[in-house]
KOLTOR-825954 format. One record per residue (C-alpha): residue number from 1; residue in one letter; x, y, z. Coordinates in nm, 3 decimals, padded with zeros to 5 digits. Example, Ala and Ser with C-alpha at 12.3 -4.5 7.8 and 13.67 -1.06 7.14 Angstrom:
BEGIN
<r num="1" residu="a" X="01.230" Y="-00.450" Z="00.780"/>
<r num="2" residu="s" X="01.367" Y="-00.106" Z="00.714"/>
# end
This chain:
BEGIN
<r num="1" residu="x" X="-01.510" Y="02.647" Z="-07.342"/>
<r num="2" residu="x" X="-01.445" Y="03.015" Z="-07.310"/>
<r num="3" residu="x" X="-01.752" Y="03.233" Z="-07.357"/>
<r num="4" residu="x" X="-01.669" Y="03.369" Z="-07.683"/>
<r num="5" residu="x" X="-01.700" Y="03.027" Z="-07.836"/>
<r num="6" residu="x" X="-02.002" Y="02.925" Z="-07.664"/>
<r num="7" residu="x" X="-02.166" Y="03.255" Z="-07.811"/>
<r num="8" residu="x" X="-02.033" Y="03.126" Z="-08.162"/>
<r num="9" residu="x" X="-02.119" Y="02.800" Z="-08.157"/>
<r num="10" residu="x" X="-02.473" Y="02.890" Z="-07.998"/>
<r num="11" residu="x" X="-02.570" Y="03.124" Z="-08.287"/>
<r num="12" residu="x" X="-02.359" Y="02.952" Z="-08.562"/>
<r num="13" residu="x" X="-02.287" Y="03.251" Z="-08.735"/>
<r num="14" residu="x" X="-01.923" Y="03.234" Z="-08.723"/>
<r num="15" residu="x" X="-01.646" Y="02.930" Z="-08.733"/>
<r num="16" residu="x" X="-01.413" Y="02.910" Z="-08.499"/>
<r num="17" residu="x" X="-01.100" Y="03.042" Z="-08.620"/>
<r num="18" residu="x" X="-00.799" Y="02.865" Z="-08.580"/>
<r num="19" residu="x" X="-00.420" Y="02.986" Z="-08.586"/>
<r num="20" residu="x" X="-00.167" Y="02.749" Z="-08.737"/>
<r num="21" residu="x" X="00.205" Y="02.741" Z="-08.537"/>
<r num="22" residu="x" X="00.478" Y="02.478" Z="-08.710"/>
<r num="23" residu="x" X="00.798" Y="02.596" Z="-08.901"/>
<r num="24" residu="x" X="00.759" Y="02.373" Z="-09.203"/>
<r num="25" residu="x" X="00.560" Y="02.574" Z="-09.461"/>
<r num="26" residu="x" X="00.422" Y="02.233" Z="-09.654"/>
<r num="27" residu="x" X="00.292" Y="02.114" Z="-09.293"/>
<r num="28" residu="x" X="00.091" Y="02.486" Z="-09.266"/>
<r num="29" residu="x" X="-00.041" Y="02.468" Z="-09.619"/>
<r num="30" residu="x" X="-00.174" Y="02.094" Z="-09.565"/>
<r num="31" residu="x" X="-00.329" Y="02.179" Z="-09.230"/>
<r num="32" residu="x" X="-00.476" Y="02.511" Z="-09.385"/>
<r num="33" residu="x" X="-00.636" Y="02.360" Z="-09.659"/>
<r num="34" residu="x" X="-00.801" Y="02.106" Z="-09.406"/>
<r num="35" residu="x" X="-00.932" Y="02.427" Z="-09.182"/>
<r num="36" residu="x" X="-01.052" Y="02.606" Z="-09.542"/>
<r num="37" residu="x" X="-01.250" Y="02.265" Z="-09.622"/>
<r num="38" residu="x" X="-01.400" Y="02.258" Z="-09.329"/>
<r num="39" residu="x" X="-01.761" Y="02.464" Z="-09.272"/>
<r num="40" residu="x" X="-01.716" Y="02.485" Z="-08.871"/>
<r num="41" residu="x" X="-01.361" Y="02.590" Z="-08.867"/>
<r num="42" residu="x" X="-01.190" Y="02.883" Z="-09.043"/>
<r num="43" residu="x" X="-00.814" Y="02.985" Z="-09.057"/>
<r num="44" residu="x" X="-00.700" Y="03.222" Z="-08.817"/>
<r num="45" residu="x" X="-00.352" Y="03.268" Z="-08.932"/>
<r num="46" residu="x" X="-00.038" Y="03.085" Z="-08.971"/>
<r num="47" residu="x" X="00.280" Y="03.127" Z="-08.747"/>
<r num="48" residu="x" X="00.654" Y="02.950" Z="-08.841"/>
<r num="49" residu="x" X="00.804" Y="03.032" Z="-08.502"/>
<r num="50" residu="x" X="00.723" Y="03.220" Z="-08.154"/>
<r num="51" residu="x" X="00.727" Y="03.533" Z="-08.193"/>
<r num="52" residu="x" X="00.526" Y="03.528" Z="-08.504"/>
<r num="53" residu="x" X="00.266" Y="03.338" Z="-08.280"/>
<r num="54" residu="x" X="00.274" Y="03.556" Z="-08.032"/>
<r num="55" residu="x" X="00.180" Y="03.864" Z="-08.278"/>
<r num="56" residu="x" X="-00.071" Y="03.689" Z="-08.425"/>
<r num="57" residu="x" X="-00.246" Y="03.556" Z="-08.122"/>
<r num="58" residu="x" X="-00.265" Y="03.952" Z="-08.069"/>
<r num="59" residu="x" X="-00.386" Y="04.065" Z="-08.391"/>
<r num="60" residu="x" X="-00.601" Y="03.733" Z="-08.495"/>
<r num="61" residu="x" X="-00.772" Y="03.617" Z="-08.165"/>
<r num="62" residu="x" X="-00.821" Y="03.290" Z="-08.249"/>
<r num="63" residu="x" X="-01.037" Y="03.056" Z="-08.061"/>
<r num="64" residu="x" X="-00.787" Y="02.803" Z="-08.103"/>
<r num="65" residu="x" X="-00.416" Y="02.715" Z="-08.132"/>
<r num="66" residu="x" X="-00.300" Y="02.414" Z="-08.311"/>
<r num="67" residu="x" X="00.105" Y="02.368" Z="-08.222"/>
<r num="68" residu="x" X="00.401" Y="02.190" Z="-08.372"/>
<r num="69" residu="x" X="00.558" Y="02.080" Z="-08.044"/>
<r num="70" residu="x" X="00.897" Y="02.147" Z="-08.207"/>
<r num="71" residu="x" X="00.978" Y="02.494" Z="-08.329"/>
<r num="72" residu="x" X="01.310" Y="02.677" Z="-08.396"/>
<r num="73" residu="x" X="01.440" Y="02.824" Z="-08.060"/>
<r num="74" residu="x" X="01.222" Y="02.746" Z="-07.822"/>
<r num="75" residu="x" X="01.083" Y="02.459" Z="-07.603"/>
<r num="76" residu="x" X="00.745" Y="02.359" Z="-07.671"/>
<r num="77" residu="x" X="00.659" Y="02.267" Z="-07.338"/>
<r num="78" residu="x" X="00.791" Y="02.587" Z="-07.198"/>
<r num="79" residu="x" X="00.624" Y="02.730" Z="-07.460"/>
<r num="80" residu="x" X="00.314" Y="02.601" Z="-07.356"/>
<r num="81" residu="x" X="00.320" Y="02.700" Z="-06.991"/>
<r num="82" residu="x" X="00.381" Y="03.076" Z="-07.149"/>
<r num="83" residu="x" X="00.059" Y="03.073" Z="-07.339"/>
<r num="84" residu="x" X="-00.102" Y="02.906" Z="-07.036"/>
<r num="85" residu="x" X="-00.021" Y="03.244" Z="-06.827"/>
<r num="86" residu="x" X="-00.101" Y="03.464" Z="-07.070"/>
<r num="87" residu="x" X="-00.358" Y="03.311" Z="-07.233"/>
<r num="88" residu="x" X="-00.585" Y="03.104" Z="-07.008"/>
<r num="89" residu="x" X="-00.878" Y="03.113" Z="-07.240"/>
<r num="90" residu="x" X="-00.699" Y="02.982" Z="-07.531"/>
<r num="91" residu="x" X="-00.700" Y="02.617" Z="-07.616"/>
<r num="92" residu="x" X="-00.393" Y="02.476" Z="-07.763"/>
<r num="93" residu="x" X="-00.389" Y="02.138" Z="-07.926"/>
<r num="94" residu="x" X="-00.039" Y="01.981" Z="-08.015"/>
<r num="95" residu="x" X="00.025" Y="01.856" Z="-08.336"/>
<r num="96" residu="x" X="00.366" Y="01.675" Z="-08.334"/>
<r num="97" residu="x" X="00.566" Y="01.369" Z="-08.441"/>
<r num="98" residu="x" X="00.685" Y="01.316" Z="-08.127"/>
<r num="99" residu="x" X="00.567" Y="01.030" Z="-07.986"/>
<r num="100" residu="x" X="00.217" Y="01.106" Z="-07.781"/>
<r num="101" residu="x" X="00.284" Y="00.844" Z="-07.481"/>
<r num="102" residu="x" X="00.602" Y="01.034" Z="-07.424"/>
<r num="103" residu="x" X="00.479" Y="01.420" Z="-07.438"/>
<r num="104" residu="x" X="00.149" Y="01.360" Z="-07.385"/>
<r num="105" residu="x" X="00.121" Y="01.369" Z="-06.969"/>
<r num="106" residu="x" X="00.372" Y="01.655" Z="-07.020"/>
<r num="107" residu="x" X="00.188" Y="01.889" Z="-07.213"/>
<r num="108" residu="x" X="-00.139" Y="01.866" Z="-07.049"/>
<r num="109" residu="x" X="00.064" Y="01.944" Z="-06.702"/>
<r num="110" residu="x" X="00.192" Y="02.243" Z="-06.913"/>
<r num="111" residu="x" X="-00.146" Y="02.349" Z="-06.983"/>
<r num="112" residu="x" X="-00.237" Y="02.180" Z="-07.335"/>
<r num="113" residu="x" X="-00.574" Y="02.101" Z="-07.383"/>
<r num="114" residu="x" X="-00.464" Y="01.811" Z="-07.642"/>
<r num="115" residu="x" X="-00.217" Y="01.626" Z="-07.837"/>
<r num="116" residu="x" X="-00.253" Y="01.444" Z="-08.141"/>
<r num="117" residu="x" X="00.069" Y="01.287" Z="-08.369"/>
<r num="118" residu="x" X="00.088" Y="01.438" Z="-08.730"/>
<r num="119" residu="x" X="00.023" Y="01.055" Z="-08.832"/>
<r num="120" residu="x" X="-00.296" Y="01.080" Z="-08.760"/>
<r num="121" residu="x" X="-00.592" Y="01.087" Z="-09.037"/>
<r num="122" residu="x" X="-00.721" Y="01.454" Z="-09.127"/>
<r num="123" residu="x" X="-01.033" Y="01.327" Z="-08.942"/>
<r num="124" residu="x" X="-00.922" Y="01.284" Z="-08.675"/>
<r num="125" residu="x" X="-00.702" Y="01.654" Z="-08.611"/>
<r num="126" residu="x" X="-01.079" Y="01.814" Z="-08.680"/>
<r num="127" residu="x" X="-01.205" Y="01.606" Z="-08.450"/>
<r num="128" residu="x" X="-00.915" Y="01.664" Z="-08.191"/>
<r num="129" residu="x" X="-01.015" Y="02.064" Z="-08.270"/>
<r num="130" residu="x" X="-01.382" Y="02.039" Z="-08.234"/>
<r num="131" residu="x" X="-01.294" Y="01.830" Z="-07.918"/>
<r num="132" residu="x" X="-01.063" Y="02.121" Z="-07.741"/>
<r num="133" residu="x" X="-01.305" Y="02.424" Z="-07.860"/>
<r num="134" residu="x" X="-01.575" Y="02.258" Z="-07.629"/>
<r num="135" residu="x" X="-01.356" Y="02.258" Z="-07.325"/>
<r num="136" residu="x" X="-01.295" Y="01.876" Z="-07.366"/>
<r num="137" residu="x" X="-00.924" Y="01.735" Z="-07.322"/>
<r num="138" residu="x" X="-00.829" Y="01.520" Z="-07.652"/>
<r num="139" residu="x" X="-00.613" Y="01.226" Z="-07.636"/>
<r num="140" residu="x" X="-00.573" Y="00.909" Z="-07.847"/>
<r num="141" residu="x" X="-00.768" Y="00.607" Z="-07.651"/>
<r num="142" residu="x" X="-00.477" Y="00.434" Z="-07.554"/>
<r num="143" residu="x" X="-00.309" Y="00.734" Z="-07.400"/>
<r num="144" residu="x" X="-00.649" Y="00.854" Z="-07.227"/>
<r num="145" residu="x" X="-00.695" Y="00.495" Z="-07.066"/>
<r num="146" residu="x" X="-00.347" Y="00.493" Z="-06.938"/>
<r num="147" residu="x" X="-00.371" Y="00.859" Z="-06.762"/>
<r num="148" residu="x" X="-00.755" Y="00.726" Z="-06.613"/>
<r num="149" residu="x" X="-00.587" Y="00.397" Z="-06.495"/>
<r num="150" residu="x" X="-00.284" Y="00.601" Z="-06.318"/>
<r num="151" residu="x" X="-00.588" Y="00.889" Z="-06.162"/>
<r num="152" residu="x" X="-00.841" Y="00.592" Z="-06.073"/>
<r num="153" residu="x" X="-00.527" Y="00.372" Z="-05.906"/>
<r num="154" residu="x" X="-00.419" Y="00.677" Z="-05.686"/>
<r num="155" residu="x" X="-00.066" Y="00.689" Z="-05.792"/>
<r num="156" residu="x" X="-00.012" Y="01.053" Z="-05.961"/>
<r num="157" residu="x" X="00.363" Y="00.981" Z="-06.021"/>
<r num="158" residu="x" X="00.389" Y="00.636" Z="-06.135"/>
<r num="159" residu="x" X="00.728" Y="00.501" Z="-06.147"/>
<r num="160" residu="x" X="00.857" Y="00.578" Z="-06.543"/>
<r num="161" residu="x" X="00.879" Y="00.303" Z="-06.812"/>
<r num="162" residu="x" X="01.158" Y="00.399" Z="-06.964"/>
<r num="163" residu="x" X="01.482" Y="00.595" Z="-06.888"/>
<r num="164" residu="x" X="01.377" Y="00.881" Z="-07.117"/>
<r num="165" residu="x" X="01.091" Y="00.945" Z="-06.886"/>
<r num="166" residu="x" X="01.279" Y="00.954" Z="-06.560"/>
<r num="167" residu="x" X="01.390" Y="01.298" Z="-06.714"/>
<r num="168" residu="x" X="01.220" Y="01.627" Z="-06.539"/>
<r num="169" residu="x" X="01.117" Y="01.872" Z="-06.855"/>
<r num="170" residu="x" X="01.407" Y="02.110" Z="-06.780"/>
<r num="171" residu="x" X="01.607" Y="01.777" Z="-06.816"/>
<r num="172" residu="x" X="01.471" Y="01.690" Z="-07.149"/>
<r num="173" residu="x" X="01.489" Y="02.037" Z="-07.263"/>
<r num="174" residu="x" X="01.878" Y="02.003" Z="-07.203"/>
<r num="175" residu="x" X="01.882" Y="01.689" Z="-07.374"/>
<r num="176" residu="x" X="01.709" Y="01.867" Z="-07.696"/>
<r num="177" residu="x" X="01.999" Y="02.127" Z="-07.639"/>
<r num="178" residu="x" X="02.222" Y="01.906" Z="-07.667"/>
<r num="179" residu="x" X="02.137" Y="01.712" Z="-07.998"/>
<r num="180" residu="x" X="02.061" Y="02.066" Z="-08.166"/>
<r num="181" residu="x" X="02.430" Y="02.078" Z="-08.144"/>
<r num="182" residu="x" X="02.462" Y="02.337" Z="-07.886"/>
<r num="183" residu="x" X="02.728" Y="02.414" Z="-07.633"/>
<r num="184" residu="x" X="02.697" Y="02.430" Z="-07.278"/>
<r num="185" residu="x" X="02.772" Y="02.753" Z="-07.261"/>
<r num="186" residu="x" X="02.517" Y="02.874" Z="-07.546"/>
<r num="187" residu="x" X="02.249" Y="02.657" Z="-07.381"/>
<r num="188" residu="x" X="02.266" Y="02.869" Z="-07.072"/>
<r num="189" residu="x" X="02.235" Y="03.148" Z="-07.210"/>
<r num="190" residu="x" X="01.921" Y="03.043" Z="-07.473"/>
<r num="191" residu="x" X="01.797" Y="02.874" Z="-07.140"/>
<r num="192" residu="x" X="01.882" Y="03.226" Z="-06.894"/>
<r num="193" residu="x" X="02.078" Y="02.973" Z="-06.603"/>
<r num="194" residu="x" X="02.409" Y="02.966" Z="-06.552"/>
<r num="195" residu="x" X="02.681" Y="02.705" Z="-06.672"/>
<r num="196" residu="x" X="02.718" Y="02.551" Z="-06.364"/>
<r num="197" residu="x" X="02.350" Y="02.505" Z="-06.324"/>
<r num="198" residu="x" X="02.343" Y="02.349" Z="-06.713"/>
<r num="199" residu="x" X="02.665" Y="02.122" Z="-06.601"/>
<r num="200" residu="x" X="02.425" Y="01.991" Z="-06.315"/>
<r num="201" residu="x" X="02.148" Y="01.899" Z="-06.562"/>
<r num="202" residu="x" X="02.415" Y="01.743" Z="-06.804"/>
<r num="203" residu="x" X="02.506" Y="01.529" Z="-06.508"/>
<r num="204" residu="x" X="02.204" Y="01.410" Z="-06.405"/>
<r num="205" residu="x" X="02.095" Y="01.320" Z="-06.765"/>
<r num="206" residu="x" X="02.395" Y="01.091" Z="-06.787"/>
<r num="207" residu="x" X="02.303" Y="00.958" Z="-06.485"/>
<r num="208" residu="x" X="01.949" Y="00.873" Z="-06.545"/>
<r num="209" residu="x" X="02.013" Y="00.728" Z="-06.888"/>
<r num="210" residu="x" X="02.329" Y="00.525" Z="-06.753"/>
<r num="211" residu="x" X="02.567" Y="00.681" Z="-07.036"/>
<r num="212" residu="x" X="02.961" Y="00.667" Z="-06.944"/>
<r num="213" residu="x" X="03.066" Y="00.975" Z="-07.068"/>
<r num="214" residu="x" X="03.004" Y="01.292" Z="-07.215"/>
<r num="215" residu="x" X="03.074" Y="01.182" Z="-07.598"/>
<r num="216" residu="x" X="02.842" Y="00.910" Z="-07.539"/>
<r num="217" residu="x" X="02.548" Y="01.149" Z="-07.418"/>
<r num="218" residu="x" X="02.631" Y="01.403" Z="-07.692"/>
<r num="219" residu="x" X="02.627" Y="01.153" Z="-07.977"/>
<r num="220" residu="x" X="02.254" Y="00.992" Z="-07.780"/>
<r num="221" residu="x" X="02.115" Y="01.313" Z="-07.822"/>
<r num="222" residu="x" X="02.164" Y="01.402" Z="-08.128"/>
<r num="223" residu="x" X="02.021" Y="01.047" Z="-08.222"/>
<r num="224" residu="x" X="01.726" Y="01.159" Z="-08.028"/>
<r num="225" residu="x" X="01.690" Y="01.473" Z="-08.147"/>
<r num="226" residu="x" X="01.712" Y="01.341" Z="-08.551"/>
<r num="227" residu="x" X="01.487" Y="01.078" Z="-08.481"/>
<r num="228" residu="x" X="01.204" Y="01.256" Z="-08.308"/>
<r num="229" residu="x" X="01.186" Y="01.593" Z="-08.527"/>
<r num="230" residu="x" X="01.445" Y="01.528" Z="-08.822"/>
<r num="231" residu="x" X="01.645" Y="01.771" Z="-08.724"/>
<r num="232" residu="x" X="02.019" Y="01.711" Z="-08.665"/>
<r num="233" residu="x" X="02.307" Y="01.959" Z="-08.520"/>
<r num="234" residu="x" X="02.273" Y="02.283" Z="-08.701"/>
# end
């Protein structure tokens, strides 16, 4: 816990404030509502993509950040290394409907201090906040036994379960490229590499998830990318 929220919650005399980052604006109202009803906590602000998050981690100075993994642009798990660097202090708990035994592991190695799916009871999200703002890590039971089983066990890089795991972030993040409907040329230049060095990562996805061809990994991923945010090719 930094020590601006240990001097708040030792005095109680303010909440902690949290700031609100997901692009759908009925998601933000439901989740600001919950804040509002909640004496501890208080509403910071509310963000629809990254550079409004950015301004109002600035301007607000929240004690906490509660993030749609997913947002308009931008990787989340990039995104969450980027707040890591330049804001240490600042807890960020992931709210997402991606599934939490897949992004999980990766967040926290990107500097999360929490992940929680959007299916979750209301409960449990404050809990998941009060959790993070007292320097705790917050996971769902089954996820937090499987991540003390692989640190107690001594293997740090078990072998994956699936073939969407064998995928390095920058892999994935491709991947997500890809079933947003975007060229390889456009991806290198939202991703600042070069084509050649995007043409590498297309081939190693295909690879690792034993596709044939191209069409085949183009048509996966935008399967993928529907199924885990609702979003299809733009």
């Amino acid at each position: 816990m930094t020590p601006r929220a240990i001097l708040k919650h030792g005095t109680g005399h303010k909440p902690f404030r949290v700031l609100i980052v997901d692009d759908h604006p009925l998601v933000r109202e439901g989740l600001a509502k919950l804040i509002q009803e909640t004496p501890d906590l208080e509403l910071s602000g509310e963000a629809g993509d990254v550079k409004e998050a950015l301004q109002a981690i600035t301007g607000e100075k929240p004690d906490v950040l509660l993030l749609d993994l997913s947002l308009p642009g931008r990787n989340g798990i990039e995104l969450i290394k980027d707040l890591h660097l330049r804001y240490p202090d600042l807890p960020v708990l992931v709210l997402s409907m991606h599934e939490e035994s897949f992004y999980a592991e990766r967040v926290l190695s990107a500097g999360a201090s929490g992940y929680i799916m959007k299916q979750e009871p209301a409960a449990h999200v404050i809990e998941a906040l009060r959790t993070v703002l007292q320097g705790a890590v917050y996971l769902s039971p089954a996820i937090g036994a499987r991540l003390l089983k692989t640190i107690f066990s001594g293997h740090r890089n078990p072998q994956p379960r699936t073939s969407m795991e064998r995928l390095s972030n920058r892999e994935l993040q491709v991947f997500e490229c890809i079933g947003q409907g975007l060229t390889t040329q456009e991806i290198a230049a939202q991703l600042h590499l070069s084509v050649k060095t995007i043409e590498t990562y297309r081939a190693h996805v295909k690879l690792k998830l034993g596709f044939n061809n191209h069409t085949e990994l183009t048509h996966q991923a935008i399967r993928w990318v529907e199924a885990e945010t609702g979003r299809g090719p733009a």
